[in-house]
C-alpha positions in Angstrom: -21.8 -15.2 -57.3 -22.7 -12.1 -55.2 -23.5 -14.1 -52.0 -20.5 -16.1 -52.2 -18.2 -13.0 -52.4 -20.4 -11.6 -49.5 -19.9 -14.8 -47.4 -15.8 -14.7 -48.3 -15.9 -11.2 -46.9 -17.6 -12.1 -43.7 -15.9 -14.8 -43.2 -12.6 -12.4 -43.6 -13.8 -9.8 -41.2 -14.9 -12.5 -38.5 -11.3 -13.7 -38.8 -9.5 -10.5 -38.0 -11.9 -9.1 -35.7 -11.4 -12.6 -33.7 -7.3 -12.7 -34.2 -4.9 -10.6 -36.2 -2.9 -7.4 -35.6 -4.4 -7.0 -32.0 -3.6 -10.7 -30.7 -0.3 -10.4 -32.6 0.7 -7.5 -30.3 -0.3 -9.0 -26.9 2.9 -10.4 -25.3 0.7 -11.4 -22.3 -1.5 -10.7 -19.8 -1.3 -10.3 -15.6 -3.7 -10.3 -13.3 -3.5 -9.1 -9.5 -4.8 -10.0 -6.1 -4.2 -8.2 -2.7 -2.4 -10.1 0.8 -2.3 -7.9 3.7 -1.0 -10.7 5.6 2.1 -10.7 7.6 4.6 -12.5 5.0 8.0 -12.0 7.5 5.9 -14.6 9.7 7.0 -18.2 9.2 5.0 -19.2 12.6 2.4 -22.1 11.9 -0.6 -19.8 13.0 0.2 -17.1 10.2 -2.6 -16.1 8.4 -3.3 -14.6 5.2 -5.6 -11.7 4.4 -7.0 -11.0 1.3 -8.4 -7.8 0.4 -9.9 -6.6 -3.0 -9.8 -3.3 -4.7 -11.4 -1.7 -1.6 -8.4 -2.7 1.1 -11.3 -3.4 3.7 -11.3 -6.5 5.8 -15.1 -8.3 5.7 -14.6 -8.0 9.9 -13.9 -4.0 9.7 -14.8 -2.4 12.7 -16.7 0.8 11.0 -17.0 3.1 14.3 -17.0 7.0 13.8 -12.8 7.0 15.4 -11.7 4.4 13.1 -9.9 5.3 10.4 -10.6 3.2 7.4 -7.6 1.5 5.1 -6.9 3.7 1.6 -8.6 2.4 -1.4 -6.1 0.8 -3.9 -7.4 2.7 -6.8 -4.4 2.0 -9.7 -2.1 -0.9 -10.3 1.0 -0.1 -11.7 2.4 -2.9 -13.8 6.4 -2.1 -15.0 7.8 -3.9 -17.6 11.6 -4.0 -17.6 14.1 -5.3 -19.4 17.2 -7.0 -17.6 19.7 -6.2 -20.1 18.4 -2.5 -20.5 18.0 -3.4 -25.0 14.1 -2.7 -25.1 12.5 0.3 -24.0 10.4 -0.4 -20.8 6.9 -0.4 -20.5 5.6 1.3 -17.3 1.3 1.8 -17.3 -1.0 2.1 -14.6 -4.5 0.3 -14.4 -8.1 0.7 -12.5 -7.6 -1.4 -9.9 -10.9 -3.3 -10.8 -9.6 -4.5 -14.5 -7.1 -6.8 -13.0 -8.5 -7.7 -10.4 -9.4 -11.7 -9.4 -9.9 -13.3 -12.8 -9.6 -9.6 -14.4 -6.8 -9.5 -17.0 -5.0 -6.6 -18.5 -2.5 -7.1 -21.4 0.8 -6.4 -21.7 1.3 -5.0 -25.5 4.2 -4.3 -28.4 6.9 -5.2 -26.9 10.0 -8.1 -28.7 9.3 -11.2 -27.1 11.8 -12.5 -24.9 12.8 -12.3 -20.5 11.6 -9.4 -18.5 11.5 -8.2 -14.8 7.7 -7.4 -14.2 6.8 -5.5 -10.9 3.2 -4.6 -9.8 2.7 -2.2 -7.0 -1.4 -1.3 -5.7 -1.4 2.3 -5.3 -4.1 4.8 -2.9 -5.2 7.7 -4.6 -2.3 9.9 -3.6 0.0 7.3 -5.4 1.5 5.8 -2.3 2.3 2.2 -2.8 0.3 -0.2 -0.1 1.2 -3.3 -2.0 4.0 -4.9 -4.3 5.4 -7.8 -6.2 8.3 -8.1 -8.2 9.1 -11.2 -10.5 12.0 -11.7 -12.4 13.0 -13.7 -15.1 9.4 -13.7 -16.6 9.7 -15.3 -20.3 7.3 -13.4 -22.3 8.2 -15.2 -25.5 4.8 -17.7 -25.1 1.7 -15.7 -24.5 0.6 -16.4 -21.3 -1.5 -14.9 -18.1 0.1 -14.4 -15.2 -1.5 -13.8 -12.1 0.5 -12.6 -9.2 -0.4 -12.1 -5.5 0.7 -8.4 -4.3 1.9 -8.3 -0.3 1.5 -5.4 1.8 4.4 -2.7 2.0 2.3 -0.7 4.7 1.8 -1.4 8.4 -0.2 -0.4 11.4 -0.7 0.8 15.3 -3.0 2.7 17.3 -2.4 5.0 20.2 -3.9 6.9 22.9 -3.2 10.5 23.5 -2.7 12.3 27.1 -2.6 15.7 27.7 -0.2 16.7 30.2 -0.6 13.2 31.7 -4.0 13.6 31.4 -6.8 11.5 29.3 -9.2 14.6 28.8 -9.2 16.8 26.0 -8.5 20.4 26.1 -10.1 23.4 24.2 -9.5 23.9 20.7 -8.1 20.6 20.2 -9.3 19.9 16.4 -6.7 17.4 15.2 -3.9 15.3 15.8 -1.1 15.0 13.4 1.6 11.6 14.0 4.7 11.9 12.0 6.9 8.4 11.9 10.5 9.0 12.4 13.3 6.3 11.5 16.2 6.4 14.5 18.5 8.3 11.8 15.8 11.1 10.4 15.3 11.5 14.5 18.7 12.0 15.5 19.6 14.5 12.4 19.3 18.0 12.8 17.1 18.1 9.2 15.3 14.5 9.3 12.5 14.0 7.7 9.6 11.6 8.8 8.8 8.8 6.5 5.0 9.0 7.0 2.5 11.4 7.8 -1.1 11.1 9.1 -3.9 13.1 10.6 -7.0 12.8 12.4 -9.7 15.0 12.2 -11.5 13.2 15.4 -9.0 13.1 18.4 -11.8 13.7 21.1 -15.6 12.7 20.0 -16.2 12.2 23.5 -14.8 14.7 25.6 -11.5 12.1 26.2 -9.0 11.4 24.3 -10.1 8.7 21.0 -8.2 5.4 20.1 -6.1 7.0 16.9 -5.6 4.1 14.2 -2.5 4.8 12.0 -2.6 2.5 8.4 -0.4 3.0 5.9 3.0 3.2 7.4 5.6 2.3 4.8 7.4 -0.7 5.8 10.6 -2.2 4.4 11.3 -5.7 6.5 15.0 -6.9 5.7 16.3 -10.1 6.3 18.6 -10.3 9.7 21.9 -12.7 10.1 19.2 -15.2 11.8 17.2 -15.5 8.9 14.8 -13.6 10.2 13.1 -10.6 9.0 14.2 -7.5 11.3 10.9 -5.0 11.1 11.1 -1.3 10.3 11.3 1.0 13.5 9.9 3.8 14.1 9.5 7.2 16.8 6.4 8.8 16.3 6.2 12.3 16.9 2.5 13.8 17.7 1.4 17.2 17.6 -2.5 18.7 18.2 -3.6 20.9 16.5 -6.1 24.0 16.5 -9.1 24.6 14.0 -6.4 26.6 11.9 -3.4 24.3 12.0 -1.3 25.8 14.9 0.8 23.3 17.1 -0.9 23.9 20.4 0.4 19.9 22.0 3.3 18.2 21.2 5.1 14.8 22.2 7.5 12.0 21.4 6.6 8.4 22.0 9.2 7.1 25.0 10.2 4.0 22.6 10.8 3.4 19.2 8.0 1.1 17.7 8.5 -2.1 16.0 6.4 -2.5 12.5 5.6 -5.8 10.7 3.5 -6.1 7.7 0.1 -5.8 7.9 -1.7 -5.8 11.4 1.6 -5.7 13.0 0.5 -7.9 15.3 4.0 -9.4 16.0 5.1 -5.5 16.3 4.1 -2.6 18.7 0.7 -2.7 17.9 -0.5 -0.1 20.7 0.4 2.5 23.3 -0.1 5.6 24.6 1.7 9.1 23.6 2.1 12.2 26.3 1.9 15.3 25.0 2.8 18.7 26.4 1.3 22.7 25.9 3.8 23.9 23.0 5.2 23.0 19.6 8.2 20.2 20.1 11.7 21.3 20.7 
């Protein structure tokens, strides 16, 4: 009689531990994967690029002036409902746990349509990639896997000196600051993305700077077309303790696409003069 109670009570703990209150509570689950690929290109050569949790491309260039791309280190995954009657979920994830065939689970919540939005965050919390899908019926548990594009773009520059190629003394780091035409033209604008290099001149001249991560926001023109973000960028060099000794504006604003920017302005080069900016 004492086995077979022992055997009911396995039996019963195998159950829950297999179902139950947990599974009960999962509405679903998501799972993520990264495009840095140009998605406002509808040409039949566009290309995707997939990246994982590192943001490197396999083809990477690792040279000592090349600034890699930011780690996505979280995934934020927001949980919204439409009609604003159920409190929101809003968590954020190692990037690994979702990743590929990775799952994370979407818990407690009444079971019914939500707006779900996933963003890839660096580890200062910018966002490099998004997707938003709405609609989402979470009353059948489900997995949904969603493929994140790039908000963030790219270019590189060379800096002059005074017209000049060569570096001058004391000359520890550059500092580019993106400008939209109306943060430019206002007496307080503020730049919508900030970078620095800590190796402007490894060889005496002046180093190809790489700027990744510009935030980019492509909206849809009266052609159906996607108009890119534009930018002015602003550079300044700077000395071992942070003083403006160079300044300079590009002469154009700069077209940014998603990604390698390749339909953009992916490359120039910036004049800088002896002084802080005006």
């Amino acid at each position: 009689m004492l086995n077979r109670f022992m055997a009911i009570a396995i039996a019963t703990s195998l159950l829950a531990s297999c179902g139950g209150d947990d599974d009960a509570n999962v509405l679903a689950s998501v799972q993520w994967r990264f495009n840095y690929g140009d998605w406002t290109d509808n040409s039949t050569d566009a290309a995707d690029d997939m990246r994982d949790c590192t943001n490197q491309p396999p083809d990477r260039y690792a040279g000592i002036d090349e600034t890699p791309y930011a780690e996505i280190t979280k995934v934020r995954v927001f949980v919204e409902d439409p009609e604003g009657q159920v409190p929101n979920s809003d968590r954020e994830y190692d990037c690994s746990m979702g990743f590929g065939s990775g799952t994370i689970d979407i818990l407690s919540m009444v079971r019914q349509t939500y707006d779900i939005t996933v963003e890839g965050k660096d580890s200062a919390g910018n966002v490099l990639y998004r997707h938003k899908e709405e609609g989402v019926d979470l009353s059948v548990k489900a997995t949904h896997s969603y493929e994140l594009r790039t908000v963030t773009s790219e270019t590189t520059f060379f800096t002059n000196y005074s017209s000049s190629p060569t570096c001058p003394d004391g000359v520890s780091a550059l500092r580019y600051s993106f400008f939209s035409d109306e943060a430019k033209n206002a007496d307080d604008g503020e730049p919508s993305f900030i970078g620095t290099t800590n190796k402007p001149c490894s060889s005496g001249t002046s180093d190809t700077v790489y700027a990744r991560g510009v935030p980019v926001d492509p909206q849809m023109g009266s052609n159906d077309k996607y108009n890119p973000t534009m930018y002015t960028i602003q550079l300044e060099a700077l000395d071992s303790s942070g003083a403006v000794t160079y300044c300079g504006w590009d002469n154009v604003a700069r077209a940014f696409r998603p990604g390698k920017n390749k339909n953009g302005n992916l490359t120039g080069n910036i004049n800088v003069l002896s002084g802080a900016c005006n």
